[in-house]
C-alpha positions in Angstrom: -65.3 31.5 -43.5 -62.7 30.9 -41.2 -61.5 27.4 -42.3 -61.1 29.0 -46.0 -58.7 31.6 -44.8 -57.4 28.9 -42.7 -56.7 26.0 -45.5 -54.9 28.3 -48.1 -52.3 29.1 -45.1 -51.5 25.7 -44.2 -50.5 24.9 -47.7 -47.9 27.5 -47.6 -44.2 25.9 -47.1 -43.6 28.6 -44.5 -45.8 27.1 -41.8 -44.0 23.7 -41.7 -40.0 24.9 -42.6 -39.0 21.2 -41.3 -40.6 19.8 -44.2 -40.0 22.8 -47.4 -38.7 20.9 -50.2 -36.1 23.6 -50.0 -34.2 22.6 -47.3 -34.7 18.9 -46.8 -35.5 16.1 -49.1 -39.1 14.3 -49.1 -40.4 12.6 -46.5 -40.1 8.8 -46.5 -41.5 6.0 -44.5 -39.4 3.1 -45.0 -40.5 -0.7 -43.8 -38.8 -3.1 -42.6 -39.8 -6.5 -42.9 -41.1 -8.2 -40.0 -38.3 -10.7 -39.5 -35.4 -8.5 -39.4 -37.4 -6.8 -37.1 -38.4 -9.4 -35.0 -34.4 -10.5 -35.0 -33.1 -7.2 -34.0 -36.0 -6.6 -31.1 -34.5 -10.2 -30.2 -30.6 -9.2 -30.4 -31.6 -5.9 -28.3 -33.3 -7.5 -25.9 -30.8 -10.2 -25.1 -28.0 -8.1 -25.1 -30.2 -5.8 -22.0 -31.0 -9.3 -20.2 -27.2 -10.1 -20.4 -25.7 -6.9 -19.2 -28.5 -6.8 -16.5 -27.1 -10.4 -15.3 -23.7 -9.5 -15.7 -24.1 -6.0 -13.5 -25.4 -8.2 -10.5 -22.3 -10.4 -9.9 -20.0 -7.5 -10.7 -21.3 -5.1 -8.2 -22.0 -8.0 -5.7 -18.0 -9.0 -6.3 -16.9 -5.2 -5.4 -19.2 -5.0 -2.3 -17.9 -7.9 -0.9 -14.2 -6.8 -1.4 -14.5 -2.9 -0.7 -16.7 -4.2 2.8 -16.5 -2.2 5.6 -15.7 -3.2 8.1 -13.6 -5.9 6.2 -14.1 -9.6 6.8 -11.6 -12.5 6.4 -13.0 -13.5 3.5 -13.2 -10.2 2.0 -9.4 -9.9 2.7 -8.7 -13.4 1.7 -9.7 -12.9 -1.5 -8.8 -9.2 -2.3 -5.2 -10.1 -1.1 -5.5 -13.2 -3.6 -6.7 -11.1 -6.7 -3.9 -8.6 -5.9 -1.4 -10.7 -5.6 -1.7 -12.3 -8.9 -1.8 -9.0 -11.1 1.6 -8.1 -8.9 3.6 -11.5 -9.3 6.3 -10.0 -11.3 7.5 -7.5 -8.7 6.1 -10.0 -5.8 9.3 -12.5 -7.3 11.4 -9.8 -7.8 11.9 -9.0 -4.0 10.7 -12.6 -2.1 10.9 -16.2 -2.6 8.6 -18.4 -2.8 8.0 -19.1 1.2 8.6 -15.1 1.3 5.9 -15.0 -0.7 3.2 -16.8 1.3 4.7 -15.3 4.4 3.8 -12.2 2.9 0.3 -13.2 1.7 -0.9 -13.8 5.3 0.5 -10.5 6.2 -1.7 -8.7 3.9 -4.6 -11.0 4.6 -4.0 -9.6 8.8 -3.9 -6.6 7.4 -6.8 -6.0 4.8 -8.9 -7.7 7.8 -7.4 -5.0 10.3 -6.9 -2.3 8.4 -8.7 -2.2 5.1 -7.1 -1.3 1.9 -5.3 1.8 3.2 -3.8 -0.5 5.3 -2.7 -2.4 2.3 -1.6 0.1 0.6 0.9 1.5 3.5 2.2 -1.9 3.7 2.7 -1.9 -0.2 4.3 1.0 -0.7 7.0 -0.3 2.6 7.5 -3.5 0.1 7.9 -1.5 -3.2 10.4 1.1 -1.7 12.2 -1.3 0.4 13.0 -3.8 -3.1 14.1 -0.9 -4.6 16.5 -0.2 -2.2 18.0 -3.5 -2.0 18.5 -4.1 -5.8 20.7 -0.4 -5.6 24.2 -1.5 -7.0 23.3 -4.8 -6.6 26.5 -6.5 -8.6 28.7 -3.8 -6.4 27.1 -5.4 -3.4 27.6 -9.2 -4.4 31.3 -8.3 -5.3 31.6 -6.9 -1.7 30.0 -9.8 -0.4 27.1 -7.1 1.6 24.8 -7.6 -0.3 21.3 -9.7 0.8 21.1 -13.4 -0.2 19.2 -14.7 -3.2 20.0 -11.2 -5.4 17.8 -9.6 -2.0 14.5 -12.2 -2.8 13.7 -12.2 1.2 12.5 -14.9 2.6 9.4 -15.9 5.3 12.2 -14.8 8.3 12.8 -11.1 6.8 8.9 -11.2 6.3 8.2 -11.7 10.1 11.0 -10.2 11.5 10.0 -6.9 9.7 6.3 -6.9 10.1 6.2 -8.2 13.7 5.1 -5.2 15.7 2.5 -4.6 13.0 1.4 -8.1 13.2 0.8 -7.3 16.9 -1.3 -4.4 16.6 -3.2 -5.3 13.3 -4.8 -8.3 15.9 -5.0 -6.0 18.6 -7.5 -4.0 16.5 -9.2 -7.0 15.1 -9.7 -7.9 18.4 -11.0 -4.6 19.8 -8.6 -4.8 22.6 -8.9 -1.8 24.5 -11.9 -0.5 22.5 -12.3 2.4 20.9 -9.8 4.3 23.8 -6.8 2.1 22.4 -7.9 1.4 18.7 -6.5 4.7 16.8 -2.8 3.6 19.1 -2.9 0.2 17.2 -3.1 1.8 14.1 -0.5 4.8 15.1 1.9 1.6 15.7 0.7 0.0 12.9 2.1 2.8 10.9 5.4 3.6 12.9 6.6 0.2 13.0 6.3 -0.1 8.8 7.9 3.9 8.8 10.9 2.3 11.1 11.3 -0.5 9.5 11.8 1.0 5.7 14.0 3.7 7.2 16.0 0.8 8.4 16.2 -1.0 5.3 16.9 2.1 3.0 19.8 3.5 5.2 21.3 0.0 4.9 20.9 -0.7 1.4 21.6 2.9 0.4 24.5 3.0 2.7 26.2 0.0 1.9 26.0 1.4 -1.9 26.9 5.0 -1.8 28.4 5.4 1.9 31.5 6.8 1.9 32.7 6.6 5.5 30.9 4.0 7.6 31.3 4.1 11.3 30.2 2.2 14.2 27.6 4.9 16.4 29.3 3.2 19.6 32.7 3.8 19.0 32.9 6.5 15.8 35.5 4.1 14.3 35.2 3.7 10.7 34.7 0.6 9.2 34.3 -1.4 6.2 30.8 -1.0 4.7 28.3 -3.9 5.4 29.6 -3.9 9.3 26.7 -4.7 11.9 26.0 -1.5 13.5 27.8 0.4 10.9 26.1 3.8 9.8 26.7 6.8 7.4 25.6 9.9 6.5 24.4 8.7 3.1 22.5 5.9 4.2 21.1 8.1 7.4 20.0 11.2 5.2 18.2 7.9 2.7 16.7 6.5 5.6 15.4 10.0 7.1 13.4 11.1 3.6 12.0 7.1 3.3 10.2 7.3 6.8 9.3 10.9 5.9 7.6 9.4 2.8 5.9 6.5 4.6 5.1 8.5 7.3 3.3 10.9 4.6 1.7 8.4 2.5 0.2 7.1 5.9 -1.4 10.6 6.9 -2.6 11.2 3.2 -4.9 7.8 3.1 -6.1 8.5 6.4 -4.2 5.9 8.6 -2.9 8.7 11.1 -2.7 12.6 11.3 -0.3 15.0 10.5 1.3 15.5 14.0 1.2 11.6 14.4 3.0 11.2 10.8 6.2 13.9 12.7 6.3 11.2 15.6 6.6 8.3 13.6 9.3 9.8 11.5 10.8 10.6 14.9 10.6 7.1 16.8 11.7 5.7 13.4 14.8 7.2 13.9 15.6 7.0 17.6 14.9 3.0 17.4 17.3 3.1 14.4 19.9 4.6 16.6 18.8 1.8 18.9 19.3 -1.0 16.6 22.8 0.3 15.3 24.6 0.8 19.1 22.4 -3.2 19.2 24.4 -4.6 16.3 27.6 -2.9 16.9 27.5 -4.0 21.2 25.7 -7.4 21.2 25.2 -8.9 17.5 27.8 -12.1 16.5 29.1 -11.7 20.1 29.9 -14.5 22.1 26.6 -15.2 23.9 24.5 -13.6 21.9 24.8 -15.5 18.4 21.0 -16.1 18.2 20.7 -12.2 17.7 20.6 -12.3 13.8 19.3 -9.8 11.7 15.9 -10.7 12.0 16.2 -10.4 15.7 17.4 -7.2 15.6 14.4 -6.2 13.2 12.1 -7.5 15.6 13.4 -5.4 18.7 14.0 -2.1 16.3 10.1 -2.1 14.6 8.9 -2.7 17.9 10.8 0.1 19.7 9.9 2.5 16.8 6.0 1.1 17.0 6.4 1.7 21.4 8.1 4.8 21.0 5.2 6.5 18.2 3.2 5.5 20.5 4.4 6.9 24.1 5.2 10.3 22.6 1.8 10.9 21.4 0.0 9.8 24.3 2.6 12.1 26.4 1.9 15.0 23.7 -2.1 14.1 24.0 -1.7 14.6 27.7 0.4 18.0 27.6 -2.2 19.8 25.4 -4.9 18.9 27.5 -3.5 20.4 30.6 
């Protein structure tokens, strides 16, 4: 009795809508022959195997470069890869010697500093280029402006990441432990924030200054003069080591009060460098002071100096 209420209900379109010839057409089976099928199941299962062999290597590659902490040959060969996908602006601002001057710079850096590191030092070389192609003709014509069309070479590339060089092997090294290892990297930092301060006042200056003057004397002098500064190229010089210095806090190299003292010690040891070049530099008895000399003493005076007045400042609030 049951089933034949049941079977008269089931025939009724209403219990199976999905198939009611009113809303959808018949219901098919189509087959597909076995050898298309067995060439597709082939195709599909291939093309899993091949991904799956690919996704090994690929993963494997961005472990080793992103390791942390980084190696030599992490940094070796992350420096390589980024180094050929920037050549163009690589040429634009070194030569050739520059060039591999500047690749074992960021190899001593990757290893010390990992890829914010990098990307502090990076940012210096982009901004500082920049700079030093400003008015370039104008320059030339003036005869200030920085040999080879401002491609530097492997003594611009020392002189200016000395200090740095210092305490990126300091760290590696562990000297000091982990007491002394956040000041390597606070110097690390100020010596790269002095350094592009330097270069932007001078490049800026010698294009735009209006009235440069010697910081010793106050007597105005023809742009380009060793010691010479203006307020153009000083204000310039001020906003890049403000940048730097804030690029450097926001991928975690230092903090925000440490970022104020390295825009601060960039600044004294540019005052530094300037009564330098307009006292001592192409003096009598003191012609080996060039301008790579000079960079030396100011990155490392801005690099001491970060350095001092936040230990002094650590000391004060602790008291």
């Amino acid at each position: 009795m049951a089933c034949s209420t049941l079977i008269p209900f089931l025939k009724t379109p209403s219990f199976f809508p999905l198939f009611s010839h009113r809303h959808h057409r018949p219901f098919t089976i189509t087959t597909i022959p076995s050898k298309t099928r067995n060439r597709t199941t082939q195709f599909t299962t291939s093309s899993i195997g091949l991904s799956t062999d690919l996704m090994g290597p690929i993963s494997g590659a961005l472990g080793f470069l992103g390791s942390n902490p980084a190696t030599w040959e992490s940094a070796v060969c992350s420096n390589a890869v980024i180094f050929v996908l920037g050549s163009p602006i690589l040429v634009s601002g070194l030569c050739w010697n520059g060039i591999v001057a500047a690749f074992l710079l960021g190899t001593l850096t990757w290893r010390a500093f990992r890829a914010s590191g990098f990307l502090l030092v990076a940012t210096y070389f982009v901004v500082g280029t920049a700079a030093t192609k400003v008015k370039m003709a104008q320059k030339e014509a003036q005869g200030v402006a920085e040999k080879r069309k401002g491609r530097r070479g492997p003594g611009s590339v020392i002189g200016s990441s000395a200090a740095g060089c210092v305490c990126a092997i300091l760290s590696i090294n562990g000297v000091g432990g982990k007491a002394l290892s956040h000041l390597w990297q606070l110097g690390f930092v100020a010596s790269f924030c002095t350094k592009l301060s330097d270069t932007v006042s001078s490049e800026i200056g010698k294009a735009y200054g209006k009235t440069p003057y010697l910081v010793t004397t106050f007597k105005i002098v023809p742009r380009g003069t060793e010691g010479a500064v203006s307020i153009e190229g000083t204000v310039a010089g001020l906003v890049a080591s403000v940048v730097l210095a804030f690029v450097g806090y926001l991928i975690g190299q230092i903090h925000a009060t440490e970022a104020v003292l390295c825009v601060i010690a960039s600044q004294l040891a540019n005052l530094g460098e300037s009564v330098i070049g307009a006292s001592l530099q192409d003096k009598d008895g003191f012609r080996w002071l060039n301008n790579d000399a000079v960079n030396v003493i100011n990155i490392t005076m801005g690099s001491i100096l970060a350095v001092i007045m936040q230990q002094i400042l650590l000391h004060s609030l602790r008291r």
